[in-house]
C-alpha positions as CSV (number, residue, x, y, z in Angstrom):
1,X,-22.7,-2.0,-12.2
2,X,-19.6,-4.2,-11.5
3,X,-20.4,-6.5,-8.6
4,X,-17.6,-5.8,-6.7
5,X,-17.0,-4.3,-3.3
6,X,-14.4,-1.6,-3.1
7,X,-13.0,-0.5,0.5
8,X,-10.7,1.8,1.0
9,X,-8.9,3.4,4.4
10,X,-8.5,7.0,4.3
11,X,-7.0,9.7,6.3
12,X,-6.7,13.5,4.4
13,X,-7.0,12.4,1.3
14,X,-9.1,14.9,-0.5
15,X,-6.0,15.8,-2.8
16,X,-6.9,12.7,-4.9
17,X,-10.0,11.1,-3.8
18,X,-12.1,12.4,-6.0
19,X,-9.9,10.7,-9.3
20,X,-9.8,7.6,-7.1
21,X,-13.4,7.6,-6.7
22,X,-14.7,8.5,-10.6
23,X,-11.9,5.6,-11.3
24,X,-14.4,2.8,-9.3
25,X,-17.9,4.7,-10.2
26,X,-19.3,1.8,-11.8
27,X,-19.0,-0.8,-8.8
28,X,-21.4,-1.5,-7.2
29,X,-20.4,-0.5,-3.8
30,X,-17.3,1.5,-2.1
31,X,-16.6,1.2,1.7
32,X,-14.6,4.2,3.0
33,X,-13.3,3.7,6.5
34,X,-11.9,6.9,7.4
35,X,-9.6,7.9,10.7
36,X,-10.9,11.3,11.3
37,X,-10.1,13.7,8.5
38,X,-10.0,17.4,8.4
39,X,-10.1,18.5,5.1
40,X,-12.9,17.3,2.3
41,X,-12.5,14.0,2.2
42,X,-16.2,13.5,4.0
43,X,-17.8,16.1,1.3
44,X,-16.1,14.2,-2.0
45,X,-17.2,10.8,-0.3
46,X,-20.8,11.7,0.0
47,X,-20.7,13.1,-3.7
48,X,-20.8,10.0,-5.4
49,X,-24.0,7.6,-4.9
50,X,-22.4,3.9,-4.5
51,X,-20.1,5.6,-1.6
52,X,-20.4,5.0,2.0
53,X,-18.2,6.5,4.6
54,X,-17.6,6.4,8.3
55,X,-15.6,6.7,11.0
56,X,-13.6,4.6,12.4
57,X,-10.2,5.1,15.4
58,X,-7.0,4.1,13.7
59,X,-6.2,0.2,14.1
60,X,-3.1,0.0,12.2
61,X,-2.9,-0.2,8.4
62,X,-3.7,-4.2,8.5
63,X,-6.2,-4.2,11.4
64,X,-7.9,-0.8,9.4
65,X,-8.6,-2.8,6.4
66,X,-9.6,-5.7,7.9
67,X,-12.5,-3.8,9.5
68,X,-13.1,-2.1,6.1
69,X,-13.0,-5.4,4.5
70,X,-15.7,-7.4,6.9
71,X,-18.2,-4.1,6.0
72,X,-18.2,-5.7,1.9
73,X,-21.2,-7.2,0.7
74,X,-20.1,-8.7,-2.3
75,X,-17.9,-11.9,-2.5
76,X,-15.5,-10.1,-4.9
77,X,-13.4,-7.3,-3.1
78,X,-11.2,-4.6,-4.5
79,X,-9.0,-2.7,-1.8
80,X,-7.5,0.5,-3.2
81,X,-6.1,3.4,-1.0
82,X,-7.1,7.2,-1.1
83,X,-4.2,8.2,-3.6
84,X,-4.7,5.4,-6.2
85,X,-6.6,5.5,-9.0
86,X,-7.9,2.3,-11.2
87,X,-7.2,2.0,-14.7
88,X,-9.5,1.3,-17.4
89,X,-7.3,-1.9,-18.4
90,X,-7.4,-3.5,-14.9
91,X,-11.0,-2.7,-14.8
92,X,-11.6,-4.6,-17.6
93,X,-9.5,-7.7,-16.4
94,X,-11.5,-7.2,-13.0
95,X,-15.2,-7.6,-15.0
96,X,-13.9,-10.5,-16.9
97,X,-12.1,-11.8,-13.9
98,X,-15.5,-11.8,-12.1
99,X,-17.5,-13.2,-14.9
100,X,-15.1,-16.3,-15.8
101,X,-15.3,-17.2,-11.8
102,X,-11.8,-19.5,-12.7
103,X,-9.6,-18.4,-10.6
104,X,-10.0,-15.9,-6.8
105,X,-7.4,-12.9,-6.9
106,X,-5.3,-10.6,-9.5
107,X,-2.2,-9.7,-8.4
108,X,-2.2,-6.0,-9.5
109,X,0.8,-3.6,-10.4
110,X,1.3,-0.8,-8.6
111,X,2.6,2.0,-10.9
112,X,3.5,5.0,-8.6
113,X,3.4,8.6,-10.3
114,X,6.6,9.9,-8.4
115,X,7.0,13.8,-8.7
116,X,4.0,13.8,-10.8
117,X,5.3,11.4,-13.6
118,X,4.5,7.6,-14.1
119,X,6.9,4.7,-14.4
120,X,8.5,3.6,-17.6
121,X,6.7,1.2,-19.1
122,X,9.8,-0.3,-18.8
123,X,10.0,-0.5,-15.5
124,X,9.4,-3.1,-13.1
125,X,6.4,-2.7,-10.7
126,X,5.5,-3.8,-7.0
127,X,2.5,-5.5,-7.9
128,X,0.8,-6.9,-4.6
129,X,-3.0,-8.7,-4.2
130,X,-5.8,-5.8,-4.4
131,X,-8.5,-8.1,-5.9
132,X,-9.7,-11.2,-4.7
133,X,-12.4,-13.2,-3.3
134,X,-13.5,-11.8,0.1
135,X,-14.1,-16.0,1.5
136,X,-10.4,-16.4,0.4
137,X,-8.7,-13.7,1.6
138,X,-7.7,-11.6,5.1
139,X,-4.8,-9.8,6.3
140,X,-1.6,-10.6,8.5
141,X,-2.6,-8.3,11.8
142,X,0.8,-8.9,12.7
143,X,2.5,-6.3,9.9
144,X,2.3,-3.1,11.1
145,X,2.8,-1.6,7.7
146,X,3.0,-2.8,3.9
147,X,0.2,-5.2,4.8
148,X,-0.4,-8.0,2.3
149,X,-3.9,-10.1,1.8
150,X,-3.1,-13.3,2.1
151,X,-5.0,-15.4,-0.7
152,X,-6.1,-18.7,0.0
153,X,-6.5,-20.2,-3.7
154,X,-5.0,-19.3,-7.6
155,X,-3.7,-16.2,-8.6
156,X,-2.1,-14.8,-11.6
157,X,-0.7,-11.3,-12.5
158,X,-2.8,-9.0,-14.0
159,X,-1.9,-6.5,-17.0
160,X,-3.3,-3.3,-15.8
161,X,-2.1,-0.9,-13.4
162,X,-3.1,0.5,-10.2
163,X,-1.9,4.4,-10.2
164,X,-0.4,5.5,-7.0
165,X,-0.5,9.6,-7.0
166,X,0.3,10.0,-3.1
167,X,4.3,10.3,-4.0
168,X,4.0,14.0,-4.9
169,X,7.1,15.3,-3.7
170,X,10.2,14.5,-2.5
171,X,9.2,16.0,1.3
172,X,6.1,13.2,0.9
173,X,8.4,10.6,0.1
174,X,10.8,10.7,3.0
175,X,8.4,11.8,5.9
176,X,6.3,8.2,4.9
177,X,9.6,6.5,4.7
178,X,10.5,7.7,8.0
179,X,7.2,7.0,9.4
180,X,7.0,3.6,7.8
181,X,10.5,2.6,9.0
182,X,9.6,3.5,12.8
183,X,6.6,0.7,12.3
184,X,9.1,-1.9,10.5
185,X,11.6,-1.7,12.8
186,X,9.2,-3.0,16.0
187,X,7.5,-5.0,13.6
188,X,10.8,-6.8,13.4
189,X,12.0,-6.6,16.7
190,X,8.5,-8.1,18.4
191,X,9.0,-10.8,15.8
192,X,12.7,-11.5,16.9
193,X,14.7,-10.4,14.7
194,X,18.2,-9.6,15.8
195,X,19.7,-6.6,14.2
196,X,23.3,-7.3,11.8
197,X,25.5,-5.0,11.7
198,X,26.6,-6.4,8.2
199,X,23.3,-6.0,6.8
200,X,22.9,-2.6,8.2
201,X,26.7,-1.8,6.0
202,X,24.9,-3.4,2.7
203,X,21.7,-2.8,2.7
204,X,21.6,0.5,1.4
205,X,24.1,0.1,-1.5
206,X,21.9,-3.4,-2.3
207,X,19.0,-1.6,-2.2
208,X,20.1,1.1,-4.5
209,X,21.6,-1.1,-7.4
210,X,18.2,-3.3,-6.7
211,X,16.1,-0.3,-7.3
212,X,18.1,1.4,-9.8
213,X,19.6,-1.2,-12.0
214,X,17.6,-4.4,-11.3
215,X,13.9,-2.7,-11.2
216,X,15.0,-0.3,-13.6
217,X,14.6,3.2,-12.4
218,X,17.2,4.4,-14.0
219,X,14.9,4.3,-17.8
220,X,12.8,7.4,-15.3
221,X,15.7,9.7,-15.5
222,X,16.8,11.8,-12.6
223,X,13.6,11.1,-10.9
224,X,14.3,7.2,-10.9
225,X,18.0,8.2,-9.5
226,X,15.9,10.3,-6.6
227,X,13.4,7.8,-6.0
228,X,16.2,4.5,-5.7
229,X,18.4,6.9,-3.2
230,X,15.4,7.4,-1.3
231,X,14.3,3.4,-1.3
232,X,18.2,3.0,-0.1
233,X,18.3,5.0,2.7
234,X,14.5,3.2,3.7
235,X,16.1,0.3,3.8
236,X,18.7,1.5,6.1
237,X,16.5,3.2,8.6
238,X,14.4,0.1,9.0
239,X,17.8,-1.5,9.9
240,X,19.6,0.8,12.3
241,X,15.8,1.7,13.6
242,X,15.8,-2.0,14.5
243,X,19.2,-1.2,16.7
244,X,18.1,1.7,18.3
245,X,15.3,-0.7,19.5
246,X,17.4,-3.5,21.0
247,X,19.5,-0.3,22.8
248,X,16.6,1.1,24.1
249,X,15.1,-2.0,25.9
250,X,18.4,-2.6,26.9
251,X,18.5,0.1,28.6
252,X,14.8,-0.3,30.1
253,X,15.8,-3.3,31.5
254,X,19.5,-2.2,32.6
255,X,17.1,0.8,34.5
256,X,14.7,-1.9,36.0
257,X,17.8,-3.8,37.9
């Protein structure tokens, strides 16, 4: 067994839970903190013998795996969602990772299988912090959504992939977006942040030529031409989201005078 904790926050997930599961087998222990699923998600959970699941009210996607994360028992952590799956590579750099002891977290690419077909190898990844040293590591309870572990001590890169398989359509795609762009924008304003209207004119085409050109996309056909159109108009929402915020408690206070 790999000595490594594995948590993972789930809502629904049964689609791909099993894969994700088989894909972490051979750690020692998984920590599912689930939200109150309907479908089999309990059933595929309890099918595998390092797995432990229970139930836990929604906190947010940092505050969630925060409490996930403090239920680890081993120093070394791995955080995974319940549409990823590990590959054999990263497993391997994970094992060796643990056994040199040099350094305390792997920032890990995130390859996401959009419309059911992986990135170019050619293509340039998220990668964000998944594996680290528990001691070293919490989250920012202040982002409401694309939380981050922040990593107090060395990093590097790692080679291996994490396989995102939650992107399965183009209806999946832009219902999160929209959903994730509702949290960003009062992320933002709480923080602040004044809206622009010039930023709210570029940001899309930016984002696009960013996704598309810069990240290459465009080496993944007409999906990566989808999938940049769709990262451009996110970008926008979180933007003119961010207005309709400042209108609204505008017009709270404008109501409470």
């Amino acid at each position: 067994m790999i000595p490594c904790s594995v948590y993972i926050v789930t809502l629904n997930c049964g689609a791909w839970l099993k894969d994700t599961l088989k894909s972490v087998q051979d750690f020692s222990e998984v920590i599912i903190l689930d939200s109150g699923s309907t479908d089999d998600t309990y059933q595929i959970a309890k099918s595998f013998a390092n797995v432990t699941i229970s139930h836990q009210d929604w906190q947010g996607y940092a505050g969630q795996k925060s409490l996930a994360l403090a239920k680890c028992q081993n120093e070394w952590v791995l955080n995974l969602d319940g549409d990823e799956v590990l590959s054999p590579e990263l497993k391997a750099e994970i094992s060796q990772t643990i056994q040199d002891s040099q350094i305390d977290a792997l920032i890990t690419p995130i390859n996401d299988v959009f419309l059911g077909v992986a990135n170019s190898k050619h293509t340039k990844k998220h990668a964000k912090i998944r594996f680290f040293r528990k001691s070293k590591g919490h989250y920012d309870l202040e982002n409401k959504v694309h939380e981050n572990v922040i990593v107090d001590g060395q990093s590097i890169r790692a080679d291996g992939d994490i396989y995102h398989y939650g992107e399965s359509s183009i209806f999946v795609k832009v219902e999160k977006n929209n959903q994730y762009s509702n949290l960003k924008a009062i992320e933002k304003f709480q923080k602040g942040k004044k809206p622009s209207l010039l930023k709210l004119s570029l940001v899309m085409p930016m984002t696009f030529l960013k996704s598309y050109f810069i990240r290459r996309s465009f080496l993944n056909g007409w999906r990566g031409f989808v999938n940049s159109m769709i990262n451009a108009f996110y970008a926008f929402l979180k933007e003119a989201k961010l207005f309709e915020q400042y209108q609204n408690a505008a017009k709270k206070k404008q109501d409470q005078s």
